[in-house]
GUPA-794610 format. One record per residue: residue number from 1; residue in three letters; x, y, z of N, C-alpha, C in turn. Coordinates in nm, 3 decimals, always signed. Layout:
// GUPA-794610
   badren   lumtor        nu        nv        nw       cau       cav       caw        cu        cv        cw
      NUM      ALA         X         Y         Z         X         Y         Z         X         Y         Z
...
//
This chain:
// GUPA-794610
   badren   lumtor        nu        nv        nw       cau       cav       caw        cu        cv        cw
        1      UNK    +0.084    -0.118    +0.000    +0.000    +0.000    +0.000    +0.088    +0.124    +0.000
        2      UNK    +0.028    +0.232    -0.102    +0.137    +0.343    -0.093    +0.097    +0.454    +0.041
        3      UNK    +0.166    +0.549    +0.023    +0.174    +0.590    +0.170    +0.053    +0.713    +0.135
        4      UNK    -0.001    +0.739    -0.006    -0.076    +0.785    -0.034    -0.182    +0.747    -0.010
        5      UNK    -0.215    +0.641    -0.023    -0.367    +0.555    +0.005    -0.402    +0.570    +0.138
        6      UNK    -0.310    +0.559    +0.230    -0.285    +0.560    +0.344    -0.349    +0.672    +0.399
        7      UNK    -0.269    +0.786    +0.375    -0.359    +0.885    +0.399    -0.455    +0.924    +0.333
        8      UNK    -0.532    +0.918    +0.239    -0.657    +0.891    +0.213    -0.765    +0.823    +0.247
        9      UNK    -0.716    +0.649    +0.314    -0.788    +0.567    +0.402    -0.778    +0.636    +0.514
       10      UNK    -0.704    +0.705    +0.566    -0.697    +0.777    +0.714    -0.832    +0.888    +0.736
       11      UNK    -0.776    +0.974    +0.620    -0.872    +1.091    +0.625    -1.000    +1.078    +0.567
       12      UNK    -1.040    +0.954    +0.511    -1.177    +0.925    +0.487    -1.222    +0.836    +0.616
       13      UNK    -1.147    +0.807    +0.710    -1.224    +0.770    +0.857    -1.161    +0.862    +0.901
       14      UNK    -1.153    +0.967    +0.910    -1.168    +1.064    +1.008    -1.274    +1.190    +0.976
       15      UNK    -1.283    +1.181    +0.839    -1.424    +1.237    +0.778    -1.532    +1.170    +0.812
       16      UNK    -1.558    +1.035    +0.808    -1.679    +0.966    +0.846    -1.687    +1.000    +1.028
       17      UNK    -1.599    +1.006    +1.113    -1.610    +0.963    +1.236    -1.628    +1.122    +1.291
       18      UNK    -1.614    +1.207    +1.192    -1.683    +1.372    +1.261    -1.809    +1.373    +1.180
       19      UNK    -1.862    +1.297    +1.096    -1.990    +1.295    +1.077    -2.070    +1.208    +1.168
       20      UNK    -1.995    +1.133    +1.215    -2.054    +1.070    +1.278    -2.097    +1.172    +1.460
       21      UNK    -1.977    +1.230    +1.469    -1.964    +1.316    +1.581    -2.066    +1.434    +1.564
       22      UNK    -2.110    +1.502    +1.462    -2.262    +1.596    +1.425    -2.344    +1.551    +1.436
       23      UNK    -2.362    +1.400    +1.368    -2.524    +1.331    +1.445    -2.542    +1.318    +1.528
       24      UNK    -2.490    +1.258    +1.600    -2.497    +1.230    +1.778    -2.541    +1.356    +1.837
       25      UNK    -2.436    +1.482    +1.830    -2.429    +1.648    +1.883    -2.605    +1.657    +1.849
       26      UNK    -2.632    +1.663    +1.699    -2.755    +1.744    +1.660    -2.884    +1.667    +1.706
       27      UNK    -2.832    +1.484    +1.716    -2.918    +1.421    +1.774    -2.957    +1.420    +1.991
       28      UNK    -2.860    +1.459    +1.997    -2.866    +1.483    +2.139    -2.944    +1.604    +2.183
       29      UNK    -2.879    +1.704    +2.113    -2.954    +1.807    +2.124    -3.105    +1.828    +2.107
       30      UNK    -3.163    +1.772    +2.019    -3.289    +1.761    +1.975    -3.371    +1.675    +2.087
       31      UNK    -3.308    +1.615    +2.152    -3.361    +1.517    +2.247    -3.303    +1.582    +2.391
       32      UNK    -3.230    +1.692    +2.412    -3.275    +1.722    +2.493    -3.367    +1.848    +2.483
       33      UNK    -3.398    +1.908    +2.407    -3.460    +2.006    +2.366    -3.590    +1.958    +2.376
       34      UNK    -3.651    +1.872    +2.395    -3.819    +1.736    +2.330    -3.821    +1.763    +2.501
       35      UNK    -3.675    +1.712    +2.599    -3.701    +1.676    +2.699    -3.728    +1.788    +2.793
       36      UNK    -3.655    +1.983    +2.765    -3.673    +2.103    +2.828    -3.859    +2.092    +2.792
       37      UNK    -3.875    +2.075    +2.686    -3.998    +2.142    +2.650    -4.117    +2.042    +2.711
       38      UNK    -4.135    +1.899    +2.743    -4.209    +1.845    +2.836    -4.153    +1.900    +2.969
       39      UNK    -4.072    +1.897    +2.997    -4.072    +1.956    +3.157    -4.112    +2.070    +3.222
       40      UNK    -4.131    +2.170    +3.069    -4.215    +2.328    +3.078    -4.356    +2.298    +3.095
       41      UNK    -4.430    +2.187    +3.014    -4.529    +2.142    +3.014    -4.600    +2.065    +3.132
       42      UNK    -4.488    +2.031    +3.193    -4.487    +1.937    +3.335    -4.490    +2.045    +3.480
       43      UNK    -4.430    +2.153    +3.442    -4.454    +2.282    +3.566    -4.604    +2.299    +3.492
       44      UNK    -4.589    +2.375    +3.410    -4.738    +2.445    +3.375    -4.881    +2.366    +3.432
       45      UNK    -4.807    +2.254    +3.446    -4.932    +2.149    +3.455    -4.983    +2.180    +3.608
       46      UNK    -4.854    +2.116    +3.682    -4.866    +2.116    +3.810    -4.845    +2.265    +3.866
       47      UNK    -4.825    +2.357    +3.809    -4.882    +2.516    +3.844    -5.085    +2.558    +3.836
       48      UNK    -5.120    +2.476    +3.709    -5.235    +2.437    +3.708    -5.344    +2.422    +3.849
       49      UNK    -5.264    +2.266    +3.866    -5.320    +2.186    +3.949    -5.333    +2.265    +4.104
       50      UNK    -5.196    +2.301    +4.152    -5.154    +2.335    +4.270    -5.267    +2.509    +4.295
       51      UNK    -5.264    +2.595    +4.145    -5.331    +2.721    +4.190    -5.214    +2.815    +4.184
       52      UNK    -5.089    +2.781    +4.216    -4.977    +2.859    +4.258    -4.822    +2.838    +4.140
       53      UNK    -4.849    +2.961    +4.137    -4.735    +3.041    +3.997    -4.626    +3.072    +4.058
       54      UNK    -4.657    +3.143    +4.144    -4.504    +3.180    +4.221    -4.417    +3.104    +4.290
       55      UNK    -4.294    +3.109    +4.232    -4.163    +3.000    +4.307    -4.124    +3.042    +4.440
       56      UNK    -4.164    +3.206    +4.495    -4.120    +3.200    +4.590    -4.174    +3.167    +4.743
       57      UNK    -4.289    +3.112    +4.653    -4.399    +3.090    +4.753    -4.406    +2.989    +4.871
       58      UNK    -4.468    +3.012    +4.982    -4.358    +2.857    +5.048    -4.460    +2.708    +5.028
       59      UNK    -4.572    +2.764    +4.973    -4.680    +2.637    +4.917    -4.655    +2.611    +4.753
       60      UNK    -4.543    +2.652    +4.692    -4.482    +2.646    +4.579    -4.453    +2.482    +4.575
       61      UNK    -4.528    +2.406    +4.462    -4.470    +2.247    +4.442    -4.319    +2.230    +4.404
       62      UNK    -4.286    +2.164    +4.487    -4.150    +2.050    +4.486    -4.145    +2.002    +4.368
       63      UNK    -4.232    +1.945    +4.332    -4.248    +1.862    +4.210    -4.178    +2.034    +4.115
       64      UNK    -4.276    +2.076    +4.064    -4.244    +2.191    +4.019    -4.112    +2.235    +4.006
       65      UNK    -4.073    +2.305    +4.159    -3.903    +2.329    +4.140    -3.834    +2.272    +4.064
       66      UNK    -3.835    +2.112    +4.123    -3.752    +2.024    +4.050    -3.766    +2.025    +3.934
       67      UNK    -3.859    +2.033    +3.842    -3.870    +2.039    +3.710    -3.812    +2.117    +3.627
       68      UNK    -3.850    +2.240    +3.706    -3.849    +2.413    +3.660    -3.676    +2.395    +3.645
       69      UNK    -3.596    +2.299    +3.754    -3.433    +2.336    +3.776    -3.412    +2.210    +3.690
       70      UNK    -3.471    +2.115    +3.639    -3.410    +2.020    +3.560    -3.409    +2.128    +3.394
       71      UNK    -3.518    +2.156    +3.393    -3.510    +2.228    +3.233    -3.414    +2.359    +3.216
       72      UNK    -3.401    +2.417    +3.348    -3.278    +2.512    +3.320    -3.128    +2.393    +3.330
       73      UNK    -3.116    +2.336    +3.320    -3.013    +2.229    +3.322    -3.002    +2.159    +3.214
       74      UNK    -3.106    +2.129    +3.137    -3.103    +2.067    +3.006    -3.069    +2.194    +2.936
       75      UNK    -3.129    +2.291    +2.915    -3.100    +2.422    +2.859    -2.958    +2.471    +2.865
       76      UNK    -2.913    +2.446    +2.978    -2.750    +2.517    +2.955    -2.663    +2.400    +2.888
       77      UNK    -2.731    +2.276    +2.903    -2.649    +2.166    +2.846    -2.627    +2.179    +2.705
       78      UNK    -2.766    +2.198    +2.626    -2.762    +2.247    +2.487    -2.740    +2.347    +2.443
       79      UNK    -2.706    +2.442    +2.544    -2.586    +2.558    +2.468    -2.493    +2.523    +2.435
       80      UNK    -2.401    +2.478    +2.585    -2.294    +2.398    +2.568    -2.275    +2.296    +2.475
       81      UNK    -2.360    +2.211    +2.426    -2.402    +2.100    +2.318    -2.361    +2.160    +2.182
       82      UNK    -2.429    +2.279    +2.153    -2.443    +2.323    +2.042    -2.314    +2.457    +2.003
       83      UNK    -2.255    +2.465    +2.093    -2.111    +2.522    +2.079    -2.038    +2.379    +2.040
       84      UNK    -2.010    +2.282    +2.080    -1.933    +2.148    +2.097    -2.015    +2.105    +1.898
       85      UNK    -2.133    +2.177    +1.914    -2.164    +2.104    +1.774    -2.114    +2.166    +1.638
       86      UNK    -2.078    +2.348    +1.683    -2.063    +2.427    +1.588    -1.898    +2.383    +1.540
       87      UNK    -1.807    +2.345    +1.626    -1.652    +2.282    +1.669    -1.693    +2.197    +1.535
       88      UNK    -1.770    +2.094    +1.610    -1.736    +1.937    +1.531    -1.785    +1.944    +1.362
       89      UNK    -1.859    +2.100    +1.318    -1.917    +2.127    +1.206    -1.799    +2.128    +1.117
       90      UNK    -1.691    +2.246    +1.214    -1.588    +2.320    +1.128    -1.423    +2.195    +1.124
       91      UNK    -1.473    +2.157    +1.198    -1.361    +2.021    +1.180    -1.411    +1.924    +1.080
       92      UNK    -1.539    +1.831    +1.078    -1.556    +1.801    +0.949    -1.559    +1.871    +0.833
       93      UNK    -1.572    +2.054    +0.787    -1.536    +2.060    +0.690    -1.384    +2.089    +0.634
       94      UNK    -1.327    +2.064    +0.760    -1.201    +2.118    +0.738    -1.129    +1.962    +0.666
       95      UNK    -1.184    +1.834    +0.772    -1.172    +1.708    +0.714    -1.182    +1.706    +0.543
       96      UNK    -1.262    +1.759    +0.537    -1.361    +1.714    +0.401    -1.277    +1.772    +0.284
       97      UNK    -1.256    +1.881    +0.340    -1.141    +1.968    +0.220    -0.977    +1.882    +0.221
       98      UNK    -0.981    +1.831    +0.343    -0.831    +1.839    +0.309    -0.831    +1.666    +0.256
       99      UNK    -0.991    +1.611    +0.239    -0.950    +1.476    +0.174    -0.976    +1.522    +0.009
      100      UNK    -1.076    +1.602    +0.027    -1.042    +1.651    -0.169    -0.925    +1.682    -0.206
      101      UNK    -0.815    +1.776    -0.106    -0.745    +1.806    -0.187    -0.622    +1.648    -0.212
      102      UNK    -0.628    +1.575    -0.128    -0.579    +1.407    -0.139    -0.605    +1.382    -0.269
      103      UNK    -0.787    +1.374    -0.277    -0.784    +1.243    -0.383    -0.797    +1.286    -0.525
      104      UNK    -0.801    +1.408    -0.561    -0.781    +1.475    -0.633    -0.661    +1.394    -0.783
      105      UNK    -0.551    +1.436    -0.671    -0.415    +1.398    -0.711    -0.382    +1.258    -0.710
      106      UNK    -0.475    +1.162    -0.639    -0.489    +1.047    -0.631    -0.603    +0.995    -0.741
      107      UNK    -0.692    +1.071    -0.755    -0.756    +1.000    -0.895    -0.698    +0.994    -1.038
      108      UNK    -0.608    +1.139    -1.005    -0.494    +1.192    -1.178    -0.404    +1.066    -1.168
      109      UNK    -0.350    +1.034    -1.068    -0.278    +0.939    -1.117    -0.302    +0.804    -1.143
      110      UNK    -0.426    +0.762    -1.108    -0.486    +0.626    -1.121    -0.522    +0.657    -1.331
      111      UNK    -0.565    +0.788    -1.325    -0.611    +0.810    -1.482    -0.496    +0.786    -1.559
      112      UNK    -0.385    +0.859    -1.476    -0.287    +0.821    -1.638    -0.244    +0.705    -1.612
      113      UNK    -0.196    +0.636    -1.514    -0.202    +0.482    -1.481    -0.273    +0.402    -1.544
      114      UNK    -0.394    +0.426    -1.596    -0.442    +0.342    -1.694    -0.446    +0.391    -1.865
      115      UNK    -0.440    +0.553    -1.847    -0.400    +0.539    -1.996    -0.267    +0.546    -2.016
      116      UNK    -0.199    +0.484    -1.963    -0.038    +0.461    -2.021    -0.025    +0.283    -2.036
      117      UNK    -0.048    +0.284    -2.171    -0.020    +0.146    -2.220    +0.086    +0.060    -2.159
      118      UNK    +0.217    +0.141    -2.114    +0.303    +0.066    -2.063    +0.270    +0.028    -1.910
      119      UNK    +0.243    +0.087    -1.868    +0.213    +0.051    -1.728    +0.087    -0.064    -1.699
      120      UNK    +0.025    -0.077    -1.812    -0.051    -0.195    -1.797    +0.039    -0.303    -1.825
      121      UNK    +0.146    -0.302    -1.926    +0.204    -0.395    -1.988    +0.308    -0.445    -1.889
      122      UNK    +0.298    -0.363    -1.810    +0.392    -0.400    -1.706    +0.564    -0.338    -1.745
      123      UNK    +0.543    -0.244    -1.863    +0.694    -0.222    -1.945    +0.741    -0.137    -1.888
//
């Protein structure tokens, strides 16, 4: 194997494995985002039920708090998420370019490699 292929097999798994690293990011995110927005739905509910809106209240639901502090927690997670996602964007395209500019020069030479009669002939 030439040392060309090499890095081409390299940088085409390291292109796949930061695509792979954006799904996960955009898929995480989305799922915790499903999970802030039932838990808004889950205070509202039990703000409903209870009569009482105000957190500082001392008949304010537990249930509630806890909710109210889990979704500010998912929320800062997917900031943080989605900084970590904007990273893994600009690294796969940085991947992506620097395997074009590889195979580029790796396809020219497979082309004249086959149109050079001698090199099939083995001459």
């Amino acid at each position: 194997m030439k040392p060309r292929d090499s890095a081409v097999r390299t940088k085409r798994f390291e292109v796949a494995e930061n695509a792979r690293k954006v799904a996960s990011l955009e898929g995480t995110i989305r799922d915790f985002e499903s999970m802030a927005s039932d838990l808004a739905r889950q205070v509202a509910n039990e703000e409903d039920r209870t009569g009482i809106r105000d957190q500082a209240h001392f008949a304010y639901s537990t249930f509630a708090k806890a909710a109210a502090q889990r979704r500010t927690n998912l929320l800062t997670s997917v900031d943080d998420l989605k900084a970590k996602l904007e990273a893994a964007r600009r690294d796969h395209e940085e991947a992506l370019l620097a395997l074009k500019r590889l195979e580029p020069t790796e396809e020219h030479g497979r082309a004249q490699h086959k149109a050079d009669p001698r090199a099939v002939a083995g001459g």
